[in-house]
C-alpha positions in Angstrom: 67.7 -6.0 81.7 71.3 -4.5 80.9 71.1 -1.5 79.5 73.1 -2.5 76.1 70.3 -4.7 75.4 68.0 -1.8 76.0 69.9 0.4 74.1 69.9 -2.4 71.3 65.4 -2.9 70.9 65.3 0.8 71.4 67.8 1.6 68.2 66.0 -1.6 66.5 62.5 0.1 67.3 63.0 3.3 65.7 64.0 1.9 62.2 61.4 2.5 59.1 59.7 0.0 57.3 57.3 -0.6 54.4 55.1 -2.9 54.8 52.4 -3.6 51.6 50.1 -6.7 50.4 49.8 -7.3 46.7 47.5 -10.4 47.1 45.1 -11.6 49.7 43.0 -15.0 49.3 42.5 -17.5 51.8 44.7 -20.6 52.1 42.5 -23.6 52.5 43.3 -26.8 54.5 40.4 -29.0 53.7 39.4 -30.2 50.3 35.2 -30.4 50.6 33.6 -27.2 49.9 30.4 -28.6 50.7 29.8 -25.8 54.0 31.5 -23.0 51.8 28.8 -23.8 49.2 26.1 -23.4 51.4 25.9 -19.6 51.6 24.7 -20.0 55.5 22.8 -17.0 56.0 23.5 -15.7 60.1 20.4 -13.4 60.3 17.0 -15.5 58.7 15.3 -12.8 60.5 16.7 -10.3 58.2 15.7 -12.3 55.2 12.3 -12.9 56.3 12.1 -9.1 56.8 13.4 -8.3 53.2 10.8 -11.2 51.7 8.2 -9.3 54.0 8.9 -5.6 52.6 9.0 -7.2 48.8 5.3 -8.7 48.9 7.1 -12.1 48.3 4.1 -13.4 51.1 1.5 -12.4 49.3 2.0 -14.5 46.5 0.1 -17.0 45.5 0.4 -20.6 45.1 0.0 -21.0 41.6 2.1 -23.4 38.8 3.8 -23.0 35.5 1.7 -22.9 32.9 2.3 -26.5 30.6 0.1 -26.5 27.4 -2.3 -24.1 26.3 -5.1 -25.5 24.5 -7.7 -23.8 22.1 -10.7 -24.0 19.5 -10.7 -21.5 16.5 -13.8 -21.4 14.4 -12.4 -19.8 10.8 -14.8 -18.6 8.3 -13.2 -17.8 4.4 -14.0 -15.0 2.2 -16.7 -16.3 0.0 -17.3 -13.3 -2.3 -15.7 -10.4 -3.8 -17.8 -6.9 -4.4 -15.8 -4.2 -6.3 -17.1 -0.9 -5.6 -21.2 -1.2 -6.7 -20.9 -4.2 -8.7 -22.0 -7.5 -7.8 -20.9 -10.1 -5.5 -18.3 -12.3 -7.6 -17.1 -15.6 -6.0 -13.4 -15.4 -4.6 -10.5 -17.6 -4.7 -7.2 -17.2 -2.7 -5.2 -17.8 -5.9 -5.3 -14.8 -6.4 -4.3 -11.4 -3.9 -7.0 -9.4 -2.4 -5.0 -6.3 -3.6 -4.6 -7.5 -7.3 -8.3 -8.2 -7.2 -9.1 -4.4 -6.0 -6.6 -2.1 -7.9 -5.8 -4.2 -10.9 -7.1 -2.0 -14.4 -7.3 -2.6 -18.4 -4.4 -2.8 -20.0 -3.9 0.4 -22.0 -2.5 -0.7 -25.1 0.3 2.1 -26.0 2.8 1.7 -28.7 5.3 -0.1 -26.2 2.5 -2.6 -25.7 1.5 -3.1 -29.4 5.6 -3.7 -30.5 5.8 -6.3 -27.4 3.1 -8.3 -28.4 4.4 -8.2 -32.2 7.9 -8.7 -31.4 6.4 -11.9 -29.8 4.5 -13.1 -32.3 7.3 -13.1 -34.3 8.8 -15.1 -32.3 6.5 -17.7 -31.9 6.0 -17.8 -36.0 10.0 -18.3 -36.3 10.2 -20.8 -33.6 7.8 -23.1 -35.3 9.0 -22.0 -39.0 6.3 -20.2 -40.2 8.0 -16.9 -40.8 6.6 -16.5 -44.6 3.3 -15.6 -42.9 4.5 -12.7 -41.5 4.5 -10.5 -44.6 1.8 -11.7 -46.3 -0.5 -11.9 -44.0 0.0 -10.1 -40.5 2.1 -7.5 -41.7 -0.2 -6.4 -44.2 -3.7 -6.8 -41.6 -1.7 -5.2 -38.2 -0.6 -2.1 -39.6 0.2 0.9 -36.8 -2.6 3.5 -36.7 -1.9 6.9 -36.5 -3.6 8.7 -33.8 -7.1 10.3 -34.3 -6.5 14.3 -34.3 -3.8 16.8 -35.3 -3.0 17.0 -31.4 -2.6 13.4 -30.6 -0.3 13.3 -34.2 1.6 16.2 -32.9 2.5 14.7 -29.5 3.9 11.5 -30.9 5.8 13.3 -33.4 6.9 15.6 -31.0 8.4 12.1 -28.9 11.8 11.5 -30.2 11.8 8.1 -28.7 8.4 7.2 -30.4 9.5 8.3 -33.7 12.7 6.5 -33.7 11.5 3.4 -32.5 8.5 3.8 -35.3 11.2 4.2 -38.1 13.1 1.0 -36.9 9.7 -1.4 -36.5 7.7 0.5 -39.8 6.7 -2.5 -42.2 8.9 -4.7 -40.0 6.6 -6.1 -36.7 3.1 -6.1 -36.4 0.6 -4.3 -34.1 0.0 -7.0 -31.7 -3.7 -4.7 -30.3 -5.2 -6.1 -33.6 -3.8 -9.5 -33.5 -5.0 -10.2 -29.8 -8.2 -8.2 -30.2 -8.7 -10.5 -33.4 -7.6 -13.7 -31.5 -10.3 -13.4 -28.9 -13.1 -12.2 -30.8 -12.6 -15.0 -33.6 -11.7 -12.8 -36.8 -8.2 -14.7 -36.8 -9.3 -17.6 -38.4 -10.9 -15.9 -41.4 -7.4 -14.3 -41.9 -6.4 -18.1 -42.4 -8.7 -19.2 -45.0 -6.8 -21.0 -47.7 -3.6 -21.7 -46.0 -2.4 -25.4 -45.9 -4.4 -27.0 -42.6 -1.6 -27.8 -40.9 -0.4 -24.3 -41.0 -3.4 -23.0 -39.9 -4.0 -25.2 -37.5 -0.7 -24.2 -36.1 -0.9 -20.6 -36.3 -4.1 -21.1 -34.6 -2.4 -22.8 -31.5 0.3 -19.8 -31.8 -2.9 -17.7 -31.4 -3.8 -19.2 -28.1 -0.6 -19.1 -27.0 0.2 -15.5 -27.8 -3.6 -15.0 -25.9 -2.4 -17.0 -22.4 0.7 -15.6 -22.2 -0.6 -12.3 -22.6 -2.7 -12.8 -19.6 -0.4 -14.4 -17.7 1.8 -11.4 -18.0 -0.5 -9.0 -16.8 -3.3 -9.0 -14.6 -6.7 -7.6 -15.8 -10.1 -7.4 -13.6 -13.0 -9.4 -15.1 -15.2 -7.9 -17.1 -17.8 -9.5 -14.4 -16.5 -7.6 -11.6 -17.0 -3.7 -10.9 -14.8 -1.2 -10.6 -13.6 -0.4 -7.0 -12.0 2.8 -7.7 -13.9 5.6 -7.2 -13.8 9.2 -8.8 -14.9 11.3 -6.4 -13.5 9.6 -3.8 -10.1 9.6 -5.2 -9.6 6.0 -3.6 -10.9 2.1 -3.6 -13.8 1.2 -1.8 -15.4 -2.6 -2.1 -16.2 -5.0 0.0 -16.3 -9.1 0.7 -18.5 -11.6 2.0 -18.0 -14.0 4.6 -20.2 -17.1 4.9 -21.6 -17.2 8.4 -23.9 -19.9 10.0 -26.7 -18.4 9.3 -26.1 -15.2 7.5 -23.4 -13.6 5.3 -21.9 -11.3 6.8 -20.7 -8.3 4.4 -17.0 -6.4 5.6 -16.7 -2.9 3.5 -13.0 -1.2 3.0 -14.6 2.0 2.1 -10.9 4.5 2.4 -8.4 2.2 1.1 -5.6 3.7 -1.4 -2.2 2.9 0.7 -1.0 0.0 -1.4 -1.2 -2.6 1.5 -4.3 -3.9 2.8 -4.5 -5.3 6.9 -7.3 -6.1 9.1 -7.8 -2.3 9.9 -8.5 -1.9 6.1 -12.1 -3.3 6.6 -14.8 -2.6 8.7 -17.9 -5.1 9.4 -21.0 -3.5 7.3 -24.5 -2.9 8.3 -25.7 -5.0 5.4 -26.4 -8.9 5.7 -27.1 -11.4 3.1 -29.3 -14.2 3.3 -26.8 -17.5 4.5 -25.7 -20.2 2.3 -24.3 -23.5 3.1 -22.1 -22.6 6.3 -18.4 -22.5 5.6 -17.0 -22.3 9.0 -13.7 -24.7 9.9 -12.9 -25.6 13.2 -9.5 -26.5 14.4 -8.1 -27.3 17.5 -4.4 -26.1 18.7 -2.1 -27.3 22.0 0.9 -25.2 22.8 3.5 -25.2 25.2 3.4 -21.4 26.1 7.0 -19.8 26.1 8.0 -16.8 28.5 8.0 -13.5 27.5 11.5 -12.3 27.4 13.1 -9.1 26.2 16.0 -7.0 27.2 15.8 -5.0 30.3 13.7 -7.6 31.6 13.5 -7.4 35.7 14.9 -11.2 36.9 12.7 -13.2 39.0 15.3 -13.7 41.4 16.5 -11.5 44.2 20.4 -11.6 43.6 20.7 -11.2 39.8 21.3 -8.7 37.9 19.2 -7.3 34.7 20.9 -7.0 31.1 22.3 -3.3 31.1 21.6 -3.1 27.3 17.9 -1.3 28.6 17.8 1.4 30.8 13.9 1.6 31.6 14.6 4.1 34.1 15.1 6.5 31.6 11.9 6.6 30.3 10.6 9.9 29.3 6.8 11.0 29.3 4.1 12.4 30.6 1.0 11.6 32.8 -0.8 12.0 29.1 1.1 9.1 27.6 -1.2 5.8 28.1 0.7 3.8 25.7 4.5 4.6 27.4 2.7 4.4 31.0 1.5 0.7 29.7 4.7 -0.8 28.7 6.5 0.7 31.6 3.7 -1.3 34.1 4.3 -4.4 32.1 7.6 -4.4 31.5 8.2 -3.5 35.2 5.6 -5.2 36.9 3.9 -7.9 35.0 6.7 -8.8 32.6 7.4 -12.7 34.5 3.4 -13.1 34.3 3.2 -13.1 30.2 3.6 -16.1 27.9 3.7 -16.6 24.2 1.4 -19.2 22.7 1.3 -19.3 18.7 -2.0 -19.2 17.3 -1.8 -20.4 12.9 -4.4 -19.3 11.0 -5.3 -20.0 7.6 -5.0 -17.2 5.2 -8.3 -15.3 4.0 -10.8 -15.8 7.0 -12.4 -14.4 10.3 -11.4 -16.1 13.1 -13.6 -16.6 16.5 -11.6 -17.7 19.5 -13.6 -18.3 22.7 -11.0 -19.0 25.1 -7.5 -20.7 25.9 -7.7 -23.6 28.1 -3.8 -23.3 30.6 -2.9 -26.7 32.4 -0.5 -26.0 34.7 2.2 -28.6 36.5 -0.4 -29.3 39.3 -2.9 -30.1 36.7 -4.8 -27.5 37.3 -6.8 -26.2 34.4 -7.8 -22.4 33.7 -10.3 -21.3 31.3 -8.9 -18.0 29.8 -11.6 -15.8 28.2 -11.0 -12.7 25.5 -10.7 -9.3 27.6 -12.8 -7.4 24.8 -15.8 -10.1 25.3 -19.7 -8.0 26.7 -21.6 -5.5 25.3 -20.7 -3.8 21.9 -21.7 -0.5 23.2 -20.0 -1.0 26.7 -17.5 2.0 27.5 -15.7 -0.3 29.2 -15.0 -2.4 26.8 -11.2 -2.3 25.5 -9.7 -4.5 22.8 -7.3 -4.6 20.0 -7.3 -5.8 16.8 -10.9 -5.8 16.3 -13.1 -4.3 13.8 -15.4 -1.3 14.0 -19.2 -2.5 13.2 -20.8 0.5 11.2 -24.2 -1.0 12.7 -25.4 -1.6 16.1 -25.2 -5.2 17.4 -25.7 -6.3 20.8 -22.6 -8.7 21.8 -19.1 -7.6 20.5 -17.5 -9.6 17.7 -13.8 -10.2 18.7 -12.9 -12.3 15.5 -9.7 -11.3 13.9 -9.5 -11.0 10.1 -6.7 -12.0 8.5 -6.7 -10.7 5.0 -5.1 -12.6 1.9 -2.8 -9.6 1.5 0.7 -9.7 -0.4 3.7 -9.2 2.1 6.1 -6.8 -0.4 4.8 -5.3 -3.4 7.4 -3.9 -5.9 6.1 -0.2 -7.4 7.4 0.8 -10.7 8.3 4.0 -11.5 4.4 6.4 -12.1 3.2 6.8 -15.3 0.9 9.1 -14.6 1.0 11.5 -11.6 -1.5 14.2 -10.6 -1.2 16.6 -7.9 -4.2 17.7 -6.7 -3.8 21.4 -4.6 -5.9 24.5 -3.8 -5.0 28.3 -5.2 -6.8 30.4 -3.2 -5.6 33.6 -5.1 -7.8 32.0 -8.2 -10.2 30.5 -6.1 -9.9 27.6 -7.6 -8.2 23.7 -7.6 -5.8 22.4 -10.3 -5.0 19.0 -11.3 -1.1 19.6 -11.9 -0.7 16.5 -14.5 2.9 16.0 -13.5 4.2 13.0 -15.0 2.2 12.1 -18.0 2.6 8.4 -20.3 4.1 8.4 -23.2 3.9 6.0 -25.8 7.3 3.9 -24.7 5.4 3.4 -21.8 7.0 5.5 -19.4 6.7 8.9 -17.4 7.9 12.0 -18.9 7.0 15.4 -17.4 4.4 17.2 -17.4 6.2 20.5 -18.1 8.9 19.6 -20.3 6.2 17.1 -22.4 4.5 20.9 -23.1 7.5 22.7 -23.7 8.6 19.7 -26.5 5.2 20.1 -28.3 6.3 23.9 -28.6 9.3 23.3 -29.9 8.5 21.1 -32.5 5.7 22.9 -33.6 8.7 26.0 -34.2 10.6 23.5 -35.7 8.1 21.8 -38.1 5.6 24.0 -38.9 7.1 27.5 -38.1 4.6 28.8 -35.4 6.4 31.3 -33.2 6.1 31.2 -29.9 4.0 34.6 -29.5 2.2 34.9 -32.5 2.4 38.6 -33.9 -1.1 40.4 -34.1 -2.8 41.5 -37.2 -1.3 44.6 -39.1 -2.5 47.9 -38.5 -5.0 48.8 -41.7 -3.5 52.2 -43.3 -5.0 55.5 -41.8 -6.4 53.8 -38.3 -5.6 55.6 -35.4 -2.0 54.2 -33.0 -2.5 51.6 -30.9 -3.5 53.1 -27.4 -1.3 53.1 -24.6 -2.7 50.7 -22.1 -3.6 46.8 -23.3 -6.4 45.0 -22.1 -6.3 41.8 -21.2 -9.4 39.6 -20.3 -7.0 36.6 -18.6 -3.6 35.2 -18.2 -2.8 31.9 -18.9 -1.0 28.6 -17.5 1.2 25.4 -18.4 -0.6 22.9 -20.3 -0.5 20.7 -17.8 -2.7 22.9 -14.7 -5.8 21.6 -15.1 -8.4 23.8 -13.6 -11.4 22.2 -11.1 -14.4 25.0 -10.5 -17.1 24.3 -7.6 -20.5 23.1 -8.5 -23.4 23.2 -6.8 -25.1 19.8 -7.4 -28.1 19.9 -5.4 -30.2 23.0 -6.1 -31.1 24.2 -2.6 -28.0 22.4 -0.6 -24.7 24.4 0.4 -22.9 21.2 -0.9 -20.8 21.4 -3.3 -18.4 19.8 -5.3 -15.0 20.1 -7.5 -15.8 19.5 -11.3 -13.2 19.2 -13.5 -13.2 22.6 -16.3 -10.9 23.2 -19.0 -8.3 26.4 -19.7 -8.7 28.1 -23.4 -5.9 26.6 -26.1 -3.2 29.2 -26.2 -1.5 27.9 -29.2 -2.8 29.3 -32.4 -2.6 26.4 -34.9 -5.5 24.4 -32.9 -7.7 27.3 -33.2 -10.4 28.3 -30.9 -10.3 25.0 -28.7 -10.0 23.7 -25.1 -6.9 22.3 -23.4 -7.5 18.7 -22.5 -6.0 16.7 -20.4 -3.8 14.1 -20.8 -3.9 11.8 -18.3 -6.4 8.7 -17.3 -6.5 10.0 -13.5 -8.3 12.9 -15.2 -10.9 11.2 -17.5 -14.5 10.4 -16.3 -15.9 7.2 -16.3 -18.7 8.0 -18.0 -18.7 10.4 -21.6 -21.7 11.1 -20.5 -20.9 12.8 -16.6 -18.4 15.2 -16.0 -15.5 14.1 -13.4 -16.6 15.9 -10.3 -14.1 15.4 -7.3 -15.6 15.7 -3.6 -14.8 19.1 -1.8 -13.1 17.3 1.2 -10.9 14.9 -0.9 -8.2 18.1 -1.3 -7.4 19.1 1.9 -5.5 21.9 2.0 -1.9 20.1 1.8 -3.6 19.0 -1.2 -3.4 15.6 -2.8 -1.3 13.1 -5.3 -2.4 10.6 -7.2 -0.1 8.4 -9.3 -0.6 5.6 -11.4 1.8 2.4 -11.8 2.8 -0.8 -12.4 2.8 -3.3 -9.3 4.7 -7.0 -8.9 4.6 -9.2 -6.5 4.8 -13.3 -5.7 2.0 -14.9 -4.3 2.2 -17.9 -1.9 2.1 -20.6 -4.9 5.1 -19.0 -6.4 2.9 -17.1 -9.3 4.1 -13.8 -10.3 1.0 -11.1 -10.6 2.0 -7.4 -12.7 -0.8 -5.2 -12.3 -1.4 -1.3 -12.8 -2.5 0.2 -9.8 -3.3 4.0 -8.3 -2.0 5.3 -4.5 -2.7 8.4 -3.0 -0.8 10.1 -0.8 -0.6 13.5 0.8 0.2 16.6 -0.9 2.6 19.2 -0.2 0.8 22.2 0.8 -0.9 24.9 -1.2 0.0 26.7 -4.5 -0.3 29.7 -7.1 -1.1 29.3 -10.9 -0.5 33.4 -11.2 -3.9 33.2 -13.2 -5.8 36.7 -13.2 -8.5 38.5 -15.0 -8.9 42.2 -16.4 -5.4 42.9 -16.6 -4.4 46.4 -18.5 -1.1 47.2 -18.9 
């Protein structure tokens, strides 16, 4: 090789160069993709290792589930028992919780002006205005309270008194009109009149009577009262029709506003059977996957949604119910399906099985997991009510309830908070919202501090009345005052424990009453205000049960409730809830005070 050449390639050798690729893909001659497609796998050893260390062999040879079929045997409410009244017959038309909490209407002055604002209405509407004054004006006059207390409260109302001023002599009280449109006295206020006008004004009556109870919603006088006193809750019951018994199911702690299947309990008591009133339907599904976020895929080479992370799960060897859904949703989440089951509303529902078909046309019969012995410790279900007696299979029915969906609450009109002073050993029913005669809630405190003032105002009472004067030649007044007691708001009720069974350490909280600290009543009692806090009887004392105020205490409140029903009919209804309190308190009451 001559050397200049050499000398050449070495000097070309030696010379840098950069050498870079910005894109690499393949450059394909052939236009079927039919091999590439394929994904050939080189080592099927490997896979079958892989499908060995997943349990993938151990499967079993089983098909997708087609149609799920099942029988449900439904039995309806049949009767309605409101606290220890007697069995009334039930209709769905109506809510189960309207049925239990709804009360009388208390007819305040908002009340009596909206019933004879309306009847005004109805006598201009069909042009019998003229017999406004001379006849309902003159027999629906407003009644002044009974008592120099209940005449100073309204008067003490600013709201009351104007609106009294504006409707004086101008609308009627519509109480006495409806009272004496249902008990018949309306048509001797009629006598004389032309008979088409009172035959008109007699319709108007009716009228003014149904839309009065379509309005509001008001128990029948049939049915007993669920709400119980002592219990400071609702406790009744209904009947379901059995084959051959009727089978009671009590709600004995219900005072949330909302009633479920874990409302009710099945009761030891059992009726003697009537006609049976069980329906039996029959339902085919096509059951639908579970899915849900997270979800593991069934196949080996796909990826799960990153939106749940169930690897992050925090518990504890302690938490069943987080242990639970981690095994399903990690293990047994591709072996659940969802298969609708309609029921009517308002009955107990028996379901015996689920017959699954399967693409081979294999069928499975499917039996309830919580099926055996009712006193099993085995046994696990959900859903299910407790049986206060002793049976010996286990009734896996499911109760769905003819409960409303949303309930609208109105603002309380009356609200009590029950709570324990331990300094005065005693418990207070703290009226805090009281109902005024506008039908609304006004507070406890400032509805006292009002009555003050306008007893300053009106009738010149000072706020500490002065003691008598000294007689001439009695000795000073000594240096230290005794003073048997202190006092409290108006509104602090006071509860004292009773021993109601000579010989038992059971006791109970009866309701007591705090001396009148206001002069112009004179030597009286302070009563309370509030309907929460009146007995049921004149006759008993309201006595409340010792275990009923906890020491977080207790509030009770009282309201109106609306709500649509499944026909489209509206139901307004007063109704109590009780909730927890807010812990204990101090009324700063003491005895034997010198100072």
């Amino acid at each position: 090789m001559p050397p200049l050449i050499f000398s050449e390639a070495a000097n070309w050798a030696f010379k840098p160069s950069i050498t870079a690729w910005n894109r690499l893909e393949g450059r394909p001659r052939d236009t079927d993709f039919s091999r590439s497609l394929r994904a050939e796998v080189r080592d099927p050893l490997w896979m079958l290792c892989r499908q060995w260390q997943m349990g993938e062999f151990e499967g079993e040879d089983a098909g997708t589930a087609v149609e799920a079929r099942f029988v449900t045997d439904s039995s309806r409410i049949q009767h309605y028992v409101g606290g220890s009244g007697p069995p009334t017959p039930y209709s769905d038309n109506v809510p189960l919780e309207v049925q239990v909490e709804q009360e009388a209407i208390r007819f305040d002055l908002f009340t009596q002006l909206q019933l004879g604002k309306t009847w005004i209405r109805l006598l201009r509407t069909e042009g019998l205005q003229p017999y406004i004054d001379s006849i309902y004006l003159v027999r629906c006059p407003f009644i002044k309270p009974v008592g120099v207390l209940a005449n100073d409260l309204r008067a003490s109302q600013t709201d009351t008194v104007a609106w009294l001023s504006l409707t004086d002599k101008r609308v009627p009280n519509g109480e006495t009109l409806l009272n004496a449109i249902s008990d018949g006295s309306h048509a001797t206020w009629l006598t004389g009149l032309p008979a088409p006008d009172r035959s008109a004004l007699m319709v108007l009556g009716q009228q003014l009577q149904q839309l009065f109870d379509r309005v509001y919603s008001q128990p029948d006088k049939a049915s007993g009262d669920a709400w119980k006193q002592e219990r400071l809750e609702y406790q009744f019951g209904v009947t379901i029709n059995e084959t051959d018994s009727l089978v009671s199911l009590e709600a004995e702690q219900y005072h949330q506003g909302h009633l479920d299947w874990y409302s009710f309990d099945r009761g030891a008591s059992q009726f003697d059977g009537l006609m049976p009133a069980t329906e039996r339907s029959v339902q085919a599904y096509i059951p639908t996957p579970v899915h849900y976020y997270g979800m593991p895929h069934r196949r080996w080479w796909s990826f799960e949604d990153s939106v749940t992370n169930l690897g992050k799960l925090n518990t504890q060897t302690s938490d069943l119910a987080t242990l639970l859904f981690a095994e399903f949703a990690l293990l047994f989440s591709n072996d659940w399906h969802l298969v609708p089951c309609e029921l009517p509303v308002g009955t107990f529902t028996r379901l015996d099985g689920v017959l699954v078909t399967d693409v081979f046309g294999l069928q499975t019969w499917v039996r309830p997991a919580g099926r055996g012995l009712d006193d099993d410790w085995q046994r696990w279900s959900m859903f299910n009510l407790t049986t206060l007696a002793q049976h010996d299979t286990a009734d896996t029915r499911l109760l769905v309830p003819p409960a409303t969906i949303k309930t609208m609450d109105g603002a309380p009109l009356e609200e009590v908070h029950f709570l324990r002073d331990e300094m005065a050993n005693l418990v207070w029913g703290i009226e805090q919202t009281l109902s005024t005669e506008m039908a609304t809630g006004e507070d406890g405190y400032e509805s006292a501090n009002q009555l003050l003032a306008y007893l300053q105002r009106s009738k010149a009472i000072p706020a500490d009345p002065p003691g008598p004067a000294p007689a001439e030649g009695t000795p000073p007044a000594p240096l230290l005052t005794y003073q048997l007691g202190t006092t409290v708001p108006r509104n602090w009720i006071p509860f004292i424990p009773v021993n109601i069974n000579p010989g038992s350490p059971q006791i109970r909280l009866q309701k007591a009453a705090m001396p009148e600290f206001i002069a112009h009543y004179g030597d009286t009692l302070v009563q309370s205000r509030t309907s929460l806090l009146e007995p049921a009887s004149a006759d008993k004392p309201l006595r409340v049960n010792e275990e009923e105020v906890p020491r977080a205490g207790a509030i009770v409140k009282r309201q109106f409730n609306r709500t649509r029903w499944y026909n489209g009919r509206v139901f307004t209804w007063v109704a109590k809830r009780k909730e927890a309190g807010r812990g204990e308190g101090s009324s700063g009451l003491q005895f034997d005070q010198v100072s």
